[in-house]
N, C-alpha and C positions, 0 to 999 in steps of 0.2 A: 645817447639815450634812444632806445628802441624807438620806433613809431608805433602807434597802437593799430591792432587793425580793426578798420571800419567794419561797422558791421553794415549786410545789406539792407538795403529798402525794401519796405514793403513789411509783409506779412509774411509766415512760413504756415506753408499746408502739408500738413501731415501725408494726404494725401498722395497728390500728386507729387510732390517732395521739391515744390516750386515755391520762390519767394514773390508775390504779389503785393499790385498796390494793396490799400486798406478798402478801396472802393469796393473791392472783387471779394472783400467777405460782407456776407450780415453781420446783424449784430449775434446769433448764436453763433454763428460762422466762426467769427473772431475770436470768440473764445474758445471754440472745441478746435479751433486750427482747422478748418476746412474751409475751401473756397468755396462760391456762391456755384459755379461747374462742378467738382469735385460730390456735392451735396446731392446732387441728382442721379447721380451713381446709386445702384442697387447696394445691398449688402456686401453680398458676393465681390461686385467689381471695388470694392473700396477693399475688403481686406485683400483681392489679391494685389491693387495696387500698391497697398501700404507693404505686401512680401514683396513685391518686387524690389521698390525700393531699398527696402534694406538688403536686400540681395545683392543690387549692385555698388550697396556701399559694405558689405561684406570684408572684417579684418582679414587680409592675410597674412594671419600672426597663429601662435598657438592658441587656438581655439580653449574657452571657460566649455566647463561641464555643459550649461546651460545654453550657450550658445550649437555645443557639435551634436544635442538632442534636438535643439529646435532645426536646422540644418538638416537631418536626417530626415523631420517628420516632415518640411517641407519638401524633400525627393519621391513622396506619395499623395500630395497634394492632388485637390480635386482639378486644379486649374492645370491645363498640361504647360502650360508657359511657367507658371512659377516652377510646376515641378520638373522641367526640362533644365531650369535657371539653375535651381538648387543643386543637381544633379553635375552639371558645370562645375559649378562654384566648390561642391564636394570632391571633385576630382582634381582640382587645382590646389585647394587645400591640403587633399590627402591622395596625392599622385598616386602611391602603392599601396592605396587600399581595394585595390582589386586583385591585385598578385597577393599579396596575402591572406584576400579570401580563397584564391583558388588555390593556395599551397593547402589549404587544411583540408581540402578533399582529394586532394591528386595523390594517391597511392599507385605506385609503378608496380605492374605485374613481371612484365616482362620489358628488358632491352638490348637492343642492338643499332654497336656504336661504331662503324668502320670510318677507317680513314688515310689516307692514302697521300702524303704529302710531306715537305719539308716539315720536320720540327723542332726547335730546341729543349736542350736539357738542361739541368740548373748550373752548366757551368759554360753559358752561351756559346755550347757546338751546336751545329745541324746536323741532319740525319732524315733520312727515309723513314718516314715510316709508313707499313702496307700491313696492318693488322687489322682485323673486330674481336671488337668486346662481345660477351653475350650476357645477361643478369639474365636468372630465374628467381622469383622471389620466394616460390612455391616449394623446388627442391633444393637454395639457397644455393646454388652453384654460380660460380664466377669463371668464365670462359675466356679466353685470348687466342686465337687461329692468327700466327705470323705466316706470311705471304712472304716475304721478303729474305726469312734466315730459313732454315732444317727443322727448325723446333719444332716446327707442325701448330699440334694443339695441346692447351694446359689446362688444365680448370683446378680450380680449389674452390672446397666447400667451407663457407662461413660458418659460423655461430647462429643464432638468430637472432642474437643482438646485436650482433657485426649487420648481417643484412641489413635491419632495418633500418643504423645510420649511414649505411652506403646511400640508401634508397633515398633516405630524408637529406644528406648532405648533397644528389644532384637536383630533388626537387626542391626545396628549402634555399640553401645556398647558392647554386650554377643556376637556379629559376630555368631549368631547359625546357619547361611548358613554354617560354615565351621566348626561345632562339629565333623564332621564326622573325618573329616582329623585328625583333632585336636587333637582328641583320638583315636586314630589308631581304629574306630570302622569297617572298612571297609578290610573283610581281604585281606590279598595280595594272587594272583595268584599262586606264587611260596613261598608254606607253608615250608621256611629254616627245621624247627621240623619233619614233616609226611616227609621231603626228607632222614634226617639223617634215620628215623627209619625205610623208607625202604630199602634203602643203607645194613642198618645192618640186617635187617631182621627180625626187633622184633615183629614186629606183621602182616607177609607177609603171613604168613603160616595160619592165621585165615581167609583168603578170600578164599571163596569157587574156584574153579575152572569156568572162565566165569563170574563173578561177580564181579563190577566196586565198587572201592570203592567211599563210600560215606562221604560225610561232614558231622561229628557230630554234631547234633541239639542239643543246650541248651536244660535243663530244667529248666519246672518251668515258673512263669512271670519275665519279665524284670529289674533290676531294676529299670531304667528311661526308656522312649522311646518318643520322639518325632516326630509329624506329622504335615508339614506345607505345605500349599497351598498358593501360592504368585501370584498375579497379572498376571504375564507373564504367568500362566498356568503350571509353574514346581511344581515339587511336593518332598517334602522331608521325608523321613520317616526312621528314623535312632533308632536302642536299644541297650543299654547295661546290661549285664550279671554280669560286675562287683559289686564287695561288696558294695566300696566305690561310692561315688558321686563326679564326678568333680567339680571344682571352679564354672565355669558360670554356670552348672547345676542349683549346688545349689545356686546360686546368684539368677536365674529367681525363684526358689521357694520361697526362704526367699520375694524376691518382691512381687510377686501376693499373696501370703498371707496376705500382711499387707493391703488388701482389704477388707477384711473378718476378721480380727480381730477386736472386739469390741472396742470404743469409750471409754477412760477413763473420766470417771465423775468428772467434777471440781466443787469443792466446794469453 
């Protein structure tokens, strides 16, 4: 047979969202659920304590109608702590409700996708590959300049409704607005590695006197790098140095290739 569980002592304050003796209410106290401290609070500071509270006791489940509007209007809240809290609490909730606000305005004008590296094909070989892509969204042209074979350069012209699911299936689906994040291509500020090493001292003594250290430039070409120009006028331009090719990378490759791949003959 279960054990019951106890319930706590004291009093429950709406407020402060604390269980108290009985001493610590008046007698209105006790009935409205508000502690004898709690009471002396403004207006203000009582409704944002009562958001707080529930904020940090916030489902993380699928949100009711009623609860993902109130949530919402508290991320505009007067109080910047509830609405900093909300604002949390809405991202945790709804991890990809920022990628999917910004899919609905990122229209691609223009891109260009090189890349220069080992890659597989769908029947696990590798291969070089030293080509760029170019998309115009304007004159719907689809470009490929091989480096690597004779072929040179190919372009073929889309439909306009071929375009614009080319366009919507790398912003939409491959989400290449946010490769950057993705792959930690963008370095941090505060380099954890270059702090240890000057910490210790391993290579402090190679800087001249007066002489500001510098970030070490890769060598060599990229092995991908992407450049996109979108509708709104931002502009994206992101490389990597690594060996390997990411997932979506190589997803937009293996697609815009089967453009340019020859037609099998049915007999």
């Amino acid at each position: 047979m279960s054990k019951k569980k106890k319930r706590p002592h004291g009093h429950y304050c709406k407020i402060c969202g604390e269980h108290k003796a009985n001493e610590k209410f008046s007698g209105k106290g006790h009935a409205a659920h508000i502690c004898k401290a709690c009471s002396r609070l403004s207006a203000a500071e009582k409704a944002a304590a009562m958001d707080m509270n529930r904020l940090m006791d916030f489902p993380m489940r699928r949100l009711s109608d009623s609860d993902k509007k109130w949530l919402k209007a508290k991320m505009h809240d007067g109080c910047p702590e509830v609405a900093d809290t909300a604002r949390e609490v809405y991202s945790v909730c709804f991890p990809y409700a920022e990628r999917n606000a910004m899919k609905k305005q990122l229209v691609i004008n223009t891109l260009s996708f090189e890349i220069n590296t080992e890659v597989y094909d769908g029947y696990g070989d590798s291969e070089l590959a030293d080509c760029r892509f170019t998309i115009d969204r304007k004159s719907r042209v689809l470009t490929m300049t091989d480096f690597h074979t004779d072929s040179g350069e190919q372009s073929v012209t889309l439909e306009g409704g071929q375009m614009a699911k080319l366009l919507r299936y790398i912003v939409h689906t491959l989400e290449i607005f946010m490769w950057e994040q993705d792959y930690c291509l963008k370095p941090d500020e505060d380099d954890v590695f270059t702090d240890i090493f000057l910490e210790e001292g391993i290579y402090e003594d190679e800087l001249e006197e007066g002489e500001e250290e510098r970030p070490i430039e890769p060598e060599g070409r990229p092995s991908w790098r992407v450049q996109v120009e979108y509708s709104n006028h931002t502009v994206q331009d992101i490389s990597s140095y690594e060996d390997y090719l990411p997932d979506r990378p190589e997803e937009l490759y293996l697609f815009l290739l089967e453009y340019f791949e020859p037609e099998e003959e049915v007999f």
